[in-house]
C-alpha angles and dihedrals in degrees: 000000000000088000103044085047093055093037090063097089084218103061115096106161119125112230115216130181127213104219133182115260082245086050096062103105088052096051079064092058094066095040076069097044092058105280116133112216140347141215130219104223081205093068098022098150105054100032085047090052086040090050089039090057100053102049 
């Protein structure tokens, strides 16, 4: 879904993934894979103001 999604030239919104402190290495994984950002439901408040605040 993730690359139909980017190929359409009017989608802009950023897709982001909530992922488990143990889950870290593999939220780095789909960073890779073409997502834009993750949260550390660990630490939800303050990722999801700091991701808020970029996009």
């Amino acid at each position: 879904i993730l690359r139909e999604l980017q190929k359409k030239e009017d989608f802009k919104t950023p897709i982001i993934i909530i992922v488990d402190k143990n889950k870290e290495n593999l939220a780095k994984h789909y960073l890779e894979q073409g997502f834009d950002n993750y949260i550390l439901y660990s630490n939800f408040e303050e990722d999801l103001n700091k991701v808020l605040d970029t996009y």
